[in-house]
N, C-alpha and C positions, 0 to 999 in steps of 0.2 A: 498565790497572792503574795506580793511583797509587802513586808511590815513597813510601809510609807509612816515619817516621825510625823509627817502630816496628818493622820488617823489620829491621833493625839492631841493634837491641836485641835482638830474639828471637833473631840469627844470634851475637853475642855471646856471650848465655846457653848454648846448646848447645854453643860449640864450648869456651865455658868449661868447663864441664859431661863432654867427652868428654873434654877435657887431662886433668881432675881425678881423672878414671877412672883412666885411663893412668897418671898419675905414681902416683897413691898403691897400685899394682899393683906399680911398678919394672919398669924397663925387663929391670934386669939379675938378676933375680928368679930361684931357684931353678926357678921353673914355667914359665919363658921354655920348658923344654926337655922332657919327660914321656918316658915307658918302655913302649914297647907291643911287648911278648911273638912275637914273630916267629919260630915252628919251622920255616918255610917255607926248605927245603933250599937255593933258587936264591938266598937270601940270608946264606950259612954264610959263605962269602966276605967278606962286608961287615958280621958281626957280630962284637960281642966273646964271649970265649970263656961266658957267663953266658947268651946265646943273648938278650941283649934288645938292642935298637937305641935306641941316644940322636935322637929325632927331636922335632919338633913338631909337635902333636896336629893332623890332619887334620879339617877343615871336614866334620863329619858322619859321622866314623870312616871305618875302613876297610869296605868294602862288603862284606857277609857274605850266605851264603845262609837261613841262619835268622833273621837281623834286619831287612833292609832289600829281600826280593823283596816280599811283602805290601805294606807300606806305598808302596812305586814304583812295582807294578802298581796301586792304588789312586790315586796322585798322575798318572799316565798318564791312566786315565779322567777323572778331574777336568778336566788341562787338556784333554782332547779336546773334553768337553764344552765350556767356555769361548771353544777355539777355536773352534769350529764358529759360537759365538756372537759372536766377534767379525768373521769373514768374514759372517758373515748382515748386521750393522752396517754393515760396509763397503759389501757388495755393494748393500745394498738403502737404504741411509738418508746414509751421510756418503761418498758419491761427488762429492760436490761440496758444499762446498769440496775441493780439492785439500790444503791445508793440514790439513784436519780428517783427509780419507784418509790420509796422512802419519804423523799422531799416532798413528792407532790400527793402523797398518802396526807402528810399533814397540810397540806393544802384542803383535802379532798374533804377532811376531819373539822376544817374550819368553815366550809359550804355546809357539810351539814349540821353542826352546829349552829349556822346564822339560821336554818332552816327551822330547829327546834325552837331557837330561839323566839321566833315570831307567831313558829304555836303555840309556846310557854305565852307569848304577849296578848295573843287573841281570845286564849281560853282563860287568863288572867283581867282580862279587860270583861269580860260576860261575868264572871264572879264579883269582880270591883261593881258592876252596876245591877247584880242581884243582889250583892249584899247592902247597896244603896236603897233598893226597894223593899229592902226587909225578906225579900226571898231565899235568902243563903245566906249561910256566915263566912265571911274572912275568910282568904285560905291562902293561909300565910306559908305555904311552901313552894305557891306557884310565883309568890315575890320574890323568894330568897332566891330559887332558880335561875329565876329571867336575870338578877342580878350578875348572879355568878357567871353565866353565860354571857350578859355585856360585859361585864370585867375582862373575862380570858380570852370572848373571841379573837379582841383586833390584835395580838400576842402572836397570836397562829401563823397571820401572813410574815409578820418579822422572823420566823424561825424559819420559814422555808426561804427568805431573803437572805438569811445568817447562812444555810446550805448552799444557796447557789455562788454569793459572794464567794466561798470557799472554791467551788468549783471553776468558777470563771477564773479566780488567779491563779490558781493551779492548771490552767487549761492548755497549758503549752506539754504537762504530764499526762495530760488525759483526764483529765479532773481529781488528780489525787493531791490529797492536802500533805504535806510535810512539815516539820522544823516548827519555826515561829508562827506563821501559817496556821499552822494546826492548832499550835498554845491558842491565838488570837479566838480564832473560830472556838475553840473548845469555853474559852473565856462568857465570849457572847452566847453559850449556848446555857452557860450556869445562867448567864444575868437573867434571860428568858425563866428559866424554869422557876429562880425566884421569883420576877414577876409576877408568875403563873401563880403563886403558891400566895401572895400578899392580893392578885386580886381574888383567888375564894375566900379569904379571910374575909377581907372587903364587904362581899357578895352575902355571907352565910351572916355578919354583923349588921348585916341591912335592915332586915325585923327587925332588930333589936334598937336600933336606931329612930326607929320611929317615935317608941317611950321613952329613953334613955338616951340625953342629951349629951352625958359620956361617952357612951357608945359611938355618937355622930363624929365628934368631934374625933375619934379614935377610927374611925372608916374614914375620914377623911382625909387623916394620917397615914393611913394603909394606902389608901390611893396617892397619894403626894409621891411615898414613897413608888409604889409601881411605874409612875410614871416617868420617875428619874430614871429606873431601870430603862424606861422606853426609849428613853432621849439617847443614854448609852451607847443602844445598840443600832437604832437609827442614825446616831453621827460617823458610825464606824462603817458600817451598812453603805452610808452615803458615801465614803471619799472611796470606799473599793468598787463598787458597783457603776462609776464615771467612766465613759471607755474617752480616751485623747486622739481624737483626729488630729489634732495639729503635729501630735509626736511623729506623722507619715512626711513628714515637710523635709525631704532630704532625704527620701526614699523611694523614688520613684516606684521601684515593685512593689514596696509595703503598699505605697497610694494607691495603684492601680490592685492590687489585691484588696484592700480595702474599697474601693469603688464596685469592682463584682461581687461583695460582699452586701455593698445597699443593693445593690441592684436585684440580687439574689433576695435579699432578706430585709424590703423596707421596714419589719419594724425591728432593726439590729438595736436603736436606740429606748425602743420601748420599754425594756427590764429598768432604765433607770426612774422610771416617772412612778412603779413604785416607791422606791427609797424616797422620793421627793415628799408622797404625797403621807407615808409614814411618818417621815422626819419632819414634816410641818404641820400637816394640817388635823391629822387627829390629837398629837400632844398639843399642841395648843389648845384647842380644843376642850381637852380633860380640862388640862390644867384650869383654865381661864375658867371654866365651869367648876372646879373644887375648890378654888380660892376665893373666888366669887359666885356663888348659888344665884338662881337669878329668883327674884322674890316669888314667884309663881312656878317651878318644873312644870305644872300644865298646860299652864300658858299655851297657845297656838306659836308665839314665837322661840318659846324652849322648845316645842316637841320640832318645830321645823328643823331648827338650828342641829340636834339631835339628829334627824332622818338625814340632814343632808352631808354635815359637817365629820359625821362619825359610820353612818351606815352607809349612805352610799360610796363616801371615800371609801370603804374599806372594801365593796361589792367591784370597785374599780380597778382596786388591789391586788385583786384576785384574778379578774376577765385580766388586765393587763400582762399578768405569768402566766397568763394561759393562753395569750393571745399569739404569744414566740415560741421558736421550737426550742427548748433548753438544751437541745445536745450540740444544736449547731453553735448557738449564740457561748456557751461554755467552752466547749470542746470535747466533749465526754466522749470518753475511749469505752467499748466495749468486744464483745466477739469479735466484731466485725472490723473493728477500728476506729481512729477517728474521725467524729462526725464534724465537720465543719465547712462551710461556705467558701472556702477558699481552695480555686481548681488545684492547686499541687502543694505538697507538703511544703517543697523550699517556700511557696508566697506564702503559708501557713506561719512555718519557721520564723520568713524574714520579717513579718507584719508584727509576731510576737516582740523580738528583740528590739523591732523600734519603738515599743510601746501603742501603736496606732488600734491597739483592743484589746 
């Protein structure tokens, strides 16, 4: 990958752009805080006498048995399916490279996790409505979990995009990162791991948030901040992961080696509608839901906004790196050599140096 001073510009822009969210929101904003209706007996103790609790709106509401079993046993099958798809990948095509196995391990680590995730939400949703009937109490560990696991999943696909990014600029070496390159990537791979580490903070402060109006207001700070992380790594993500047909324009063989290249491999363009859909539409998303809570998380139109805007994007995110073969579309050298859609090394070569992927 070459360090384009354009990666800096675009990282710029976005995290301008999430500040700008943030401030004109206000920190200290009447909706920092929201009012969710809580007759649930095991919490009489911990509420004021008006029977509603001063909290901060939960990451996809509270888990209900009429709103949120459907849509989870549906998000279940989804990642099974995907998983299944991405151990097939593994087992049978990116076993070597080592590093390639790797990338798509944390992929693999993020399917099952959305998978947990939605049994942490369905076995969470039958306690939310036993403990509404008086039949169970609370179980305030199946909240913090589900938390933690919304907070860190959508994280996962970015860091296998932070790997391939590397790979693909590096892919005229066989996908080995060097120099700046490697600073760059090594960079994005800290921001990641902080993120990771601010949203279990996040996640594990969630109970705590529900009594403690401090606490909200301090997870909501934890998420702000997670999120700029996300913007980061997303803007940087996005300007390397853009492949330039038009750079083929004065290169006949590069063009024509890039045409047997769609030809070979229609979805050569696919790996970017990740980056896209990372860099837009989950950060916003956060954001605009952390800055402004919507007065009801349970809402039908929170919990939809939530399935489509955060989960299914991210379920997209995933089928879509798994829908291209990464050795081709990279270049990745291994035993065998390198893998790439292009019939001879010179159209390989010359496609490289005109920029045309």
């Amino acid at each position: 990958m070459n360090a384009n001073p354009r990666i800096y510009g675009s990282t710029a822009f976005m995290l301008n752009l999430a500040i700008s969210a943030w401030s004109g929101a206000g920190m200290n904003s009447p909706a920092d805080h929201v009012l969710i209706r809580t007759p649930d007996p095991t919490f009489a103790g911990r509420m004021s006498p008006s029977s509603s609790n001063n909290t901060m709106s939960l990451t996809g509401g509270m888990p209900t048995t009429h709103q949120d079993i459907a849509p989870s046993v549906i998000f279940i099958g989804l990642y099974l399916v995907t998983s299944a798809l991405c151990f097939f990948r593994m087992l049978t095509q990116y076993r070597s490279p080592t590093r390639l196995l790797l990338t798509y391990l944390r992929l693999t680590i993020f399917e099952t996790v959305r998978i947990a995730t939605f049994v942490v939400r369905i076995l969470g949703a039958k306690n939310y409505s036993d403990t509404l009937k008086g039949k169970a109490q609370f179980n305030e560990t199946l909240l913090i979990v589900e938390q933690i696991l919304i907070s860190i999943g959508y994280i996962m696909p970015a860091s296998a995009l932070v790997k391939l990014l590397g790979f693909h600029g590096a892919r005229k070496e066989g996908g080995d990162n060097s120099g700046r390159s490697l600073s760059i990537i090594r960079l994005l791979e800290l921001a990641i791991t902080a993120a990771i580490i601010l949203g279990i903070i996040a996640g594990v402060n969630a109970n705590k948030s529900l009594t403690d109006s401090s606490t909200a207001h301090s997870v909501k700070t934890e998420r702000h901040d997670d999120l700029l992380h996300h913007h980061y790594r997303s803007a940087c993500t996005h300007r390397g992961l853009l492949p330039q047909p038009h750079a083929a324009q004065g290169h006949p063989a590069a063009h024509d080696a890039l045409a047997r290249c769609h030809q070979q491999s229609p979805s050569h363009y696919l790996p970017t509608a990740p980056a896209y859909m990372l860099q837009i539409v989950v950060p916003i998303y956060r954001i605009a839901t952390t800055a402004n809570p919507p007065a009801d998380s349970n809402s039908t139109g929170a919990k939809v906004a939530f399935y489509i805007f955060q989960i299914a994007v991210e379920w997209l995110v995933g089928a879509s790196l798994l829908a291209v073969n990464a050795k081709e579309w990279c270049g990745i050298a291994d035993e065998a050599g390198v893998y790439s859609s292009y019939s001879s090394e010179e159209a390989h070569k010359l496609a490289y140096t005109s920029g045309s992927y």
